[in-house]
Backbone as a chain_set.jsonl record, in Angstrom:
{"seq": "XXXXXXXXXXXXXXXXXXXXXXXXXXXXXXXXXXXXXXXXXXXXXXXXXXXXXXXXXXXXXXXXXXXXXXXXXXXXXXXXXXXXXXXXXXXXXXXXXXXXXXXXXXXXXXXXXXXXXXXXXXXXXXXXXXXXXXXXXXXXXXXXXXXXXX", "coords": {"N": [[54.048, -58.88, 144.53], [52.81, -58.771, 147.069], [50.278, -57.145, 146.643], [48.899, -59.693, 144.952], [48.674, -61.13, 147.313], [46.995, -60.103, 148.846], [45.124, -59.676, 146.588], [44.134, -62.42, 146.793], [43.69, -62.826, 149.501], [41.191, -61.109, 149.8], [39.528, -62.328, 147.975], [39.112, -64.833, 149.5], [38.122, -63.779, 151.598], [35.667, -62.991, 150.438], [34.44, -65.252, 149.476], [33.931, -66.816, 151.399], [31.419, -65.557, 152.962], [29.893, -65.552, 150.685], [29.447, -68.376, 150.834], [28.864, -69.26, 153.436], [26.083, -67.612, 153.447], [24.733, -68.848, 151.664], [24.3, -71.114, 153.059], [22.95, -70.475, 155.485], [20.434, -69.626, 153.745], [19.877, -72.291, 152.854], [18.848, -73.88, 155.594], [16.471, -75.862, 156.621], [13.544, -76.353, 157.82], [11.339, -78.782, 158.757], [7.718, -78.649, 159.047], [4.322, -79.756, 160.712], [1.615, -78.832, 160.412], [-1.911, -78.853, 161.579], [-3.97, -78.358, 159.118], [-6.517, -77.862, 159.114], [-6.619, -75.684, 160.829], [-4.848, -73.674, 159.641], [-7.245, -72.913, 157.637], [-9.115, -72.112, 159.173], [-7.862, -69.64, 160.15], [-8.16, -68.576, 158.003], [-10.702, -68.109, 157.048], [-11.844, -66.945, 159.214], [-10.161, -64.378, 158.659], [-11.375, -63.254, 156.403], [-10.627, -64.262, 154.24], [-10.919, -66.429, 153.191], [-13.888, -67.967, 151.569], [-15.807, -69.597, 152.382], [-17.324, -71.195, 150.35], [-15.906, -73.099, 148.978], [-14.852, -76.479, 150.308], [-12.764, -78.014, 151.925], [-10.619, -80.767, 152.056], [-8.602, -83.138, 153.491], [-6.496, -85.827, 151.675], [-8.358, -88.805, 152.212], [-9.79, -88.116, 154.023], [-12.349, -86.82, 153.043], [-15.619, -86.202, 151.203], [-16.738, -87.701, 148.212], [-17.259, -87.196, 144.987], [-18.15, -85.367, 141.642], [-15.233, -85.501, 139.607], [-14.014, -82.536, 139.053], [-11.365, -81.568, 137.879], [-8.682, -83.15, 138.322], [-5.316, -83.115, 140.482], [-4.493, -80.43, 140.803], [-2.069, -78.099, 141.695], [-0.684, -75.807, 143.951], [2.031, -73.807, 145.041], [3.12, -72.045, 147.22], [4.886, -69.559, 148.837], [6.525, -67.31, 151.379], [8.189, -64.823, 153.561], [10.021, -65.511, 155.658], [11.879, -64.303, 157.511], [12.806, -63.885, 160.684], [10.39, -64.788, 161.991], [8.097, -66.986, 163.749], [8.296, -70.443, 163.42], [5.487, -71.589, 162.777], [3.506, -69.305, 162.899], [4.142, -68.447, 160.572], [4.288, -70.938, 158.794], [1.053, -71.167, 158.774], [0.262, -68.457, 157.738], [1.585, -68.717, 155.054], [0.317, -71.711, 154.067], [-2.327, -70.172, 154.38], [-2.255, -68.674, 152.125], [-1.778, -70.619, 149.974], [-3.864, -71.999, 150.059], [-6.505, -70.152, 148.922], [-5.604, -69.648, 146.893], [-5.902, -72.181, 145.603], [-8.964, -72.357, 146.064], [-9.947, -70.13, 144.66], [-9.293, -71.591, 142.184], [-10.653, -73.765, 142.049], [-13.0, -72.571, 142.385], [-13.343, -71.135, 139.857], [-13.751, -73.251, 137.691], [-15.694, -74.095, 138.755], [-15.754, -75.826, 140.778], [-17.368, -76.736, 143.992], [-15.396, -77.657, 145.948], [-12.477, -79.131, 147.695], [-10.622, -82.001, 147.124], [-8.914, -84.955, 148.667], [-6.139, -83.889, 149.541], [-2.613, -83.603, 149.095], [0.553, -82.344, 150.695], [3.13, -81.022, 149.082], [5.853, -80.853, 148.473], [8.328, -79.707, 146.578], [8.199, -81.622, 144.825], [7.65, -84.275, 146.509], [5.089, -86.346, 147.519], [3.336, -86.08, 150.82], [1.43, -87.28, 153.149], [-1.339, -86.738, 155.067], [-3.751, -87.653, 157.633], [-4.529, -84.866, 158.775], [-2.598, -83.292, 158.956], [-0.705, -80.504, 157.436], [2.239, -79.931, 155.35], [4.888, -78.112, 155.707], [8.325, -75.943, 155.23], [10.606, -74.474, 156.004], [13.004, -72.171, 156.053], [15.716, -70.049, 156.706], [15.267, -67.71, 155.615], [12.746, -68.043, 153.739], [9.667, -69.631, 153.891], [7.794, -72.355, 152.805], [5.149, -73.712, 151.474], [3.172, -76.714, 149.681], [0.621, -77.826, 148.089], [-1.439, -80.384, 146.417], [-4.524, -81.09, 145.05], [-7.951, -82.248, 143.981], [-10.23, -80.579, 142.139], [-13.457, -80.662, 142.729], [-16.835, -81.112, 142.3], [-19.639, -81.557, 144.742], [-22.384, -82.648, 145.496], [-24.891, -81.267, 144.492]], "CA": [[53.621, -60.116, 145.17], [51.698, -58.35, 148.677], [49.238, -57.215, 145.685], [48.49, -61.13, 144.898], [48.231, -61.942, 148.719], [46.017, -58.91, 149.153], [43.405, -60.096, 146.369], [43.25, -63.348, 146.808], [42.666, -62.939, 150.881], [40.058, -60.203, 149.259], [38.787, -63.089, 147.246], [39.002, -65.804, 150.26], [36.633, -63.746, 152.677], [34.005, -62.655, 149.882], [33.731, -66.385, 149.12], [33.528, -67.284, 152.917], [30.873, -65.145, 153.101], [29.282, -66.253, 149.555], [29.33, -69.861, 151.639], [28.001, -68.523, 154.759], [25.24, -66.639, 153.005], [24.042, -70.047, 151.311], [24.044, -72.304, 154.404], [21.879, -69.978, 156.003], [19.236, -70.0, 153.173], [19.745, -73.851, 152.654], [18.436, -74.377, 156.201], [15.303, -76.078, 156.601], [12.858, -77.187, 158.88], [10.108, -79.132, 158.505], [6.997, -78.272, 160.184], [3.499, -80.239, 160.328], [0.437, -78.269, 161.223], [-3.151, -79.221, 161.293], [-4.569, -77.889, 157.701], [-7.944, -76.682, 159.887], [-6.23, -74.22, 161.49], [-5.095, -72.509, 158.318], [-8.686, -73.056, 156.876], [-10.091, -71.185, 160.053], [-7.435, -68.651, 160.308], [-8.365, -67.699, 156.82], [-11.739, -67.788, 157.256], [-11.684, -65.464, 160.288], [-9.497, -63.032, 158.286], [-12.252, -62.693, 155.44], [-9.512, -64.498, 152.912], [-11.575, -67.343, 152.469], [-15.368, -66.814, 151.504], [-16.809, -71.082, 152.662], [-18.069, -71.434, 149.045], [-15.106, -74.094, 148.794], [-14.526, -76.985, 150.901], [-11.177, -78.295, 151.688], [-10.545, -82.053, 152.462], [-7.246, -83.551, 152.732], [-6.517, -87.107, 151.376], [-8.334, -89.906, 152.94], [-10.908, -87.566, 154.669], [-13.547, -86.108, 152.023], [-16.407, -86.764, 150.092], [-16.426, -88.295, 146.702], [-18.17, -85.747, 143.959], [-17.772, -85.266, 140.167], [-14.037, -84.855, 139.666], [-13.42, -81.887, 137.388], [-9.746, -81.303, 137.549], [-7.244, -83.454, 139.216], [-3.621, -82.966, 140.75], [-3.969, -79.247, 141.027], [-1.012, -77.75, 142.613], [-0.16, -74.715, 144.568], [2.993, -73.775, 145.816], [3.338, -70.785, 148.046], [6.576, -68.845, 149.479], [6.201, -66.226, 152.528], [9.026, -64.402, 153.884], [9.924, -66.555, 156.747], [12.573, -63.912, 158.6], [12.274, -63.564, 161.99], [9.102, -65.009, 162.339], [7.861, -68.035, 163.762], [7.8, -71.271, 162.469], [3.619, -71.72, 163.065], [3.021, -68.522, 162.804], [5.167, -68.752, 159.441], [3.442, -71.767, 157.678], [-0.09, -71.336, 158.894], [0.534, -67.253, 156.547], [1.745, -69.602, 153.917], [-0.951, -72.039, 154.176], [-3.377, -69.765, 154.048], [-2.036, -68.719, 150.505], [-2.045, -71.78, 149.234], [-5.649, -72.539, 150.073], [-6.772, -69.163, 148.77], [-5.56, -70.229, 145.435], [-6.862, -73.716, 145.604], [-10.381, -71.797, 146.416], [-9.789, -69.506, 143.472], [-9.337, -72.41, 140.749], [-11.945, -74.021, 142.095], [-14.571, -71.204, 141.836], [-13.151, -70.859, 138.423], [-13.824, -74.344, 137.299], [-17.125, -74.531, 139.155], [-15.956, -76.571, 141.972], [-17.342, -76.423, 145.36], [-14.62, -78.644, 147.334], [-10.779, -79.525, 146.898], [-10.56, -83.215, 147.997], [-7.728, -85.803, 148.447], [-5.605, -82.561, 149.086], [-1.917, -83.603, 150.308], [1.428, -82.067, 150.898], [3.852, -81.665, 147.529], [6.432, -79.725, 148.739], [9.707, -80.343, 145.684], [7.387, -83.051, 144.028], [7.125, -85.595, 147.384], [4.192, -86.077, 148.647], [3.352, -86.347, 152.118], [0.115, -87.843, 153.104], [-1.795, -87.079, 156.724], [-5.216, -87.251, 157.346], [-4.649, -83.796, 159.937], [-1.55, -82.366, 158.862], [-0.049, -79.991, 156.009], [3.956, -79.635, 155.576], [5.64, -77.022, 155.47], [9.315, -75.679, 155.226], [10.733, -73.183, 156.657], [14.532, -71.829, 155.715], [16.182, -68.681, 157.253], [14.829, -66.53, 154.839], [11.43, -68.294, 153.475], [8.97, -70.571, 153.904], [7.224, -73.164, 151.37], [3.348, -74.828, 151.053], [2.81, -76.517, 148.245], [-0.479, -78.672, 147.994], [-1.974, -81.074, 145.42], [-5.84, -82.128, 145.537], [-8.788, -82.397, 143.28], [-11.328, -79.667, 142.342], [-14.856, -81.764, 142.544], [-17.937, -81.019, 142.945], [-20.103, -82.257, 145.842], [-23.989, -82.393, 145.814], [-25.876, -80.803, 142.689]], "C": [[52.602, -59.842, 146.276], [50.494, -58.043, 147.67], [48.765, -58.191, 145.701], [48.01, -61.292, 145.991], [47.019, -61.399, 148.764], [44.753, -59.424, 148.478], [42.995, -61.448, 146.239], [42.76, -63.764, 148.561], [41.518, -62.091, 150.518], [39.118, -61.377, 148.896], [38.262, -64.067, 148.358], [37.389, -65.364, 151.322], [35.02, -63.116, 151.752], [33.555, -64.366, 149.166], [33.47, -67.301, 150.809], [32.184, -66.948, 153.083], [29.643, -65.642, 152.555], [28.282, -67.577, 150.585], [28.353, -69.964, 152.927], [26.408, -68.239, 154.195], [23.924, -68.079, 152.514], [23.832, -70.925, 152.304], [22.909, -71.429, 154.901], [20.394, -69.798, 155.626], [18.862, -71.393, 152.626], [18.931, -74.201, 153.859], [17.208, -74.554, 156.167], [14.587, -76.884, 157.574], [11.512, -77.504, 158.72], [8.972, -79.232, 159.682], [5.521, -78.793, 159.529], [2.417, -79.558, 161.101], [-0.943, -78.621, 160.71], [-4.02, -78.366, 160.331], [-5.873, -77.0, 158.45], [-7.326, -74.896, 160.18], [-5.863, -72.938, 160.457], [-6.59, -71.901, 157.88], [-9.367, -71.872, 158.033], [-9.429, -69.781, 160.193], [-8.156, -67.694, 159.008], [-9.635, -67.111, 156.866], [-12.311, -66.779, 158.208], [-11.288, -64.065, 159.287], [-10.304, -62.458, 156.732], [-11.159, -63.311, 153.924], [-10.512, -65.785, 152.401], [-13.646, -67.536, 152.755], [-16.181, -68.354, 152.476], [-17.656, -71.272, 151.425], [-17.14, -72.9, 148.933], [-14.669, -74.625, 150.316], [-13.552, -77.53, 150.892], [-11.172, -79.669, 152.168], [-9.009, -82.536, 152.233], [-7.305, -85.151, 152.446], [-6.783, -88.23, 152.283], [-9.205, -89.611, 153.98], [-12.101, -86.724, 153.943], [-14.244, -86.955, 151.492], [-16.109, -87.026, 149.044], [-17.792, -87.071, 146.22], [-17.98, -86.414, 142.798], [-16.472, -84.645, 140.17], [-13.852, -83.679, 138.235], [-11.981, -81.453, 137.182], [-9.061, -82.004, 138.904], [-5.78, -83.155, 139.201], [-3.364, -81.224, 140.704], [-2.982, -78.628, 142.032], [-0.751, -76.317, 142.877], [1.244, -74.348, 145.128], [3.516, -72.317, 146.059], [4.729, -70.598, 149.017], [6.098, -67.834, 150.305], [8.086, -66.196, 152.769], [9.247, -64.576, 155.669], [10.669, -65.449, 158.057], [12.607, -63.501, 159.543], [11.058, -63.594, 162.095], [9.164, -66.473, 162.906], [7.287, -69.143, 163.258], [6.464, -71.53, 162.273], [3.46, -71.297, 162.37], [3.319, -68.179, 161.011], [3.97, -69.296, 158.316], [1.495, -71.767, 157.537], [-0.606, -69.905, 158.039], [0.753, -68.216, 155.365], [0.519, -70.577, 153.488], [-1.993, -71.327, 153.389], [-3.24, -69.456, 152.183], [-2.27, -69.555, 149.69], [-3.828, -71.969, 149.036], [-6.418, -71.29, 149.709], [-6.445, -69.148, 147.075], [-6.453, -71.362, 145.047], [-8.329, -72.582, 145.531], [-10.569, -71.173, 145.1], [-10.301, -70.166, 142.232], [-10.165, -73.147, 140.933], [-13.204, -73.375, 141.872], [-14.725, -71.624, 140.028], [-13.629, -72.128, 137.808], [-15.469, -74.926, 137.954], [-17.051, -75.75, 139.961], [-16.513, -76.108, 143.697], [-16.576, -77.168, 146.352], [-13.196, -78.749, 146.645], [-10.64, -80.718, 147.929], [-9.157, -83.815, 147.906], [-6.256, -84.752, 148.49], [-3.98, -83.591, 149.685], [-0.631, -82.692, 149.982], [2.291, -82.579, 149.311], [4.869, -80.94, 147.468], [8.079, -80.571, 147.611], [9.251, -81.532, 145.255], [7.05, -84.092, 145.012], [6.274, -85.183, 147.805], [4.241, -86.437, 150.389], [1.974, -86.199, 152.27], [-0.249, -87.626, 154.756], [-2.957, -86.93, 156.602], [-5.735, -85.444, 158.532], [-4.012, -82.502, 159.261], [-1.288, -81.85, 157.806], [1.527, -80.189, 156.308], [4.316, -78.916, 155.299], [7.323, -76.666, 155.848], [9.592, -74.474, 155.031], [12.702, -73.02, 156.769], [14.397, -70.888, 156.475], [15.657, -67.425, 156.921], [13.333, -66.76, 154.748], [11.226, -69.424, 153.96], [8.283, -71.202, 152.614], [5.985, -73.871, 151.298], [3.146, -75.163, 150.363], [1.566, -78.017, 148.24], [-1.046, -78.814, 147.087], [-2.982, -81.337, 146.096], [-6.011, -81.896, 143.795], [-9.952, -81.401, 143.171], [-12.619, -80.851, 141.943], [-16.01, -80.62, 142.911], [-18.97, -81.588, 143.659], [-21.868, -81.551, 145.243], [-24.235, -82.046, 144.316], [-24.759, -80.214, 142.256]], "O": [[51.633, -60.588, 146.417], [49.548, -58.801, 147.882], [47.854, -58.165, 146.529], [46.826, -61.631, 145.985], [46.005, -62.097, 148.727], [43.686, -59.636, 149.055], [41.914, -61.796, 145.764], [41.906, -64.581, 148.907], [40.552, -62.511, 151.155], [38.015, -61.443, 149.438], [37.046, -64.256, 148.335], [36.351, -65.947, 151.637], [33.875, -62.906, 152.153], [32.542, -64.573, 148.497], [32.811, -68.323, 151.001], [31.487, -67.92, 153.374], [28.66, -66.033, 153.184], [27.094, -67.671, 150.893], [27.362, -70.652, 153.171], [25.547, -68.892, 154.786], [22.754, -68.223, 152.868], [22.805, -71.584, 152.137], [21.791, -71.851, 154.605], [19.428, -69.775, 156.388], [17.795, -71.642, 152.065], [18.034, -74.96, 153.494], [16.539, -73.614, 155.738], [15.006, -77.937, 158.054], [10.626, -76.663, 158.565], [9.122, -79.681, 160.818], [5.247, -78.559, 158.352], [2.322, -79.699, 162.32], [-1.135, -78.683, 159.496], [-4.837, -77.627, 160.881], [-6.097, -75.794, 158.339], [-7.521, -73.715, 159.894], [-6.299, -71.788, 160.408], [-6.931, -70.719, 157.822], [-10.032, -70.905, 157.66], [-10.155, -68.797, 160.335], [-8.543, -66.526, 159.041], [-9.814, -65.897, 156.764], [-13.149, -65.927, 157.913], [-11.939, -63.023, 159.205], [-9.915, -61.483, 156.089], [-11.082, -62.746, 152.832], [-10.748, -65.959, 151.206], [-14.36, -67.308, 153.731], [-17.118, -68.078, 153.225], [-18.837, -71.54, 151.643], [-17.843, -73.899, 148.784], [-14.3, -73.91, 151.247], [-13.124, -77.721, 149.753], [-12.073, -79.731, 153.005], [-8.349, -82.407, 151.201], [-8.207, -85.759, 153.022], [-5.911, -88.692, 153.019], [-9.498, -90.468, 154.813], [-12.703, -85.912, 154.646], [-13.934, -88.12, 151.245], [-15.017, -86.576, 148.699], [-18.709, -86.468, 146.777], [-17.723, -87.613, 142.693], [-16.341, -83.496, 140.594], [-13.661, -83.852, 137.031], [-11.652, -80.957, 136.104], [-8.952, -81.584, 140.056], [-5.117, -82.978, 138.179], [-2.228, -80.762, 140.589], [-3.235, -78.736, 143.232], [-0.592, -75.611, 141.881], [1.374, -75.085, 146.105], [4.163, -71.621, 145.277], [5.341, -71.418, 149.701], [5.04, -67.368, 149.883], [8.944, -67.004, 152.413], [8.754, -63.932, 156.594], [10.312, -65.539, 159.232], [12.381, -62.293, 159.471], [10.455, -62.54, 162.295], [10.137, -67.171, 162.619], [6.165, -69.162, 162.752], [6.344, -71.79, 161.076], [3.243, -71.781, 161.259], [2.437, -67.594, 160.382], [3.217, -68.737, 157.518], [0.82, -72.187, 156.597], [-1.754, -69.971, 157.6], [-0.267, -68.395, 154.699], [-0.225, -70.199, 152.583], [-2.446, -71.593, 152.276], [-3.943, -69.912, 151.281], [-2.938, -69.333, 148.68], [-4.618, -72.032, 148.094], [-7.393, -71.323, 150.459], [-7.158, -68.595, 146.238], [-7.463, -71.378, 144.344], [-8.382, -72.026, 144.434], [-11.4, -71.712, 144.369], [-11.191, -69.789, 141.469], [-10.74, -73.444, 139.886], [-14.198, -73.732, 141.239], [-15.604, -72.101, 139.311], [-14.266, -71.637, 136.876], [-16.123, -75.915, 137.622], [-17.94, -76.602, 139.967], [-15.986, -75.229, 144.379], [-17.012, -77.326, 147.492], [-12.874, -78.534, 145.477], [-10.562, -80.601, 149.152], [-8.302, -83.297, 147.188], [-5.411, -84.832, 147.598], [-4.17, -84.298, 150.675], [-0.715, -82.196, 148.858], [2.27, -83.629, 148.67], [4.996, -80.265, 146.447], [8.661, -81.625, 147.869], [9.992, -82.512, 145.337], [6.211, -84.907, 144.63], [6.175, -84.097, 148.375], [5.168, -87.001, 150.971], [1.32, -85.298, 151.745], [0.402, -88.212, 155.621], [-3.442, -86.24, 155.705], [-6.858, -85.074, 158.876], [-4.431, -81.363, 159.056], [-1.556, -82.586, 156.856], [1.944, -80.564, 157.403], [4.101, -78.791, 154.093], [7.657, -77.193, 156.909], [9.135, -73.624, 154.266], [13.441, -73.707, 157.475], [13.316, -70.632, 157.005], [15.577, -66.397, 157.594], [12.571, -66.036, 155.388], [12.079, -70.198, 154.394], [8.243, -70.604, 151.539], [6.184, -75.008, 150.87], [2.695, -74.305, 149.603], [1.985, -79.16, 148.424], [-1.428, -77.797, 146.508], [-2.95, -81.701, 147.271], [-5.239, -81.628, 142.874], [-10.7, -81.369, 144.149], [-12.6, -81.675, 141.028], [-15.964, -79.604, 143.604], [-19.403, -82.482, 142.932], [-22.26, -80.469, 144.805], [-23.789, -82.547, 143.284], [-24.726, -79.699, 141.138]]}, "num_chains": 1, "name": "protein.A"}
């Protein structure tokens, strides 16, 4: 019978733990930072070349649309870092893709861009969204590859 007790308190604290372990990567915090600041960080750090322009929804030019609803969604390793410092690394990923599939497609701009983080959008004419758990972080942005001018 002390056998029995033995593995199912064995069992009790490796599912405490289990429980524990998940709350801590469930947490989330949502964090809104001004999309520029990515755009410039990147640009400083040689990640993004200025061949592609970035616009978020409700602030860009109109073009020739050649691919709408493109989506990105970027993960960083959030631990012990700060939330900013966090999503504006993430960020930049995102928009470093975006830039990418635009090249590829022969866009020079990504317009109407907004926030798509688990399919909702979220619409600002400033801000991106980002989420930020214990462990990771999340960016995930929808626009339009267009092209502007000739």
């Amino acid at each position: 019978m002390s056998l029995i007790r033995a593995r199912l308190a064995q069992a009790s604290v490796c599912l405490t733990f289990a429980l524990a372990a998940t709350g801590a990567y469930a947490a989330d915090d949502i964090v809104h930072l001004p999309l520029k600041q990515a755009i410039d960080a990147a640009t400083t750090a040689g990640k993004l070349d200025g061949s592609v322009k970035f616009y978020l929804a409700g602030t860009g030019p109109t073009g020739k649309l050649i691919q709408a609803d493109v989506i990105t969604n970027k993960k960083s390793n959030a631990f012990g870092k700060e939330n900013d410092e966090i999503c504006i690394w993430t960020a930049q990923s995102a928009l470093i893709q975006l830039q990418e599939a635009a090249k590829n497609a022969g866009a020079n701009a990504v317009t109407n861009i907004v926030s798509y983080f688990r399919k909702n959008e979220y619409t600002d004419k400033t801000n991106f969204e980002c989420h930020v758990g214990a462990i990771m972080s999340g960016v995930a942005l929808k626009g339009n590859l267009v092209r502007i001018g000739n």
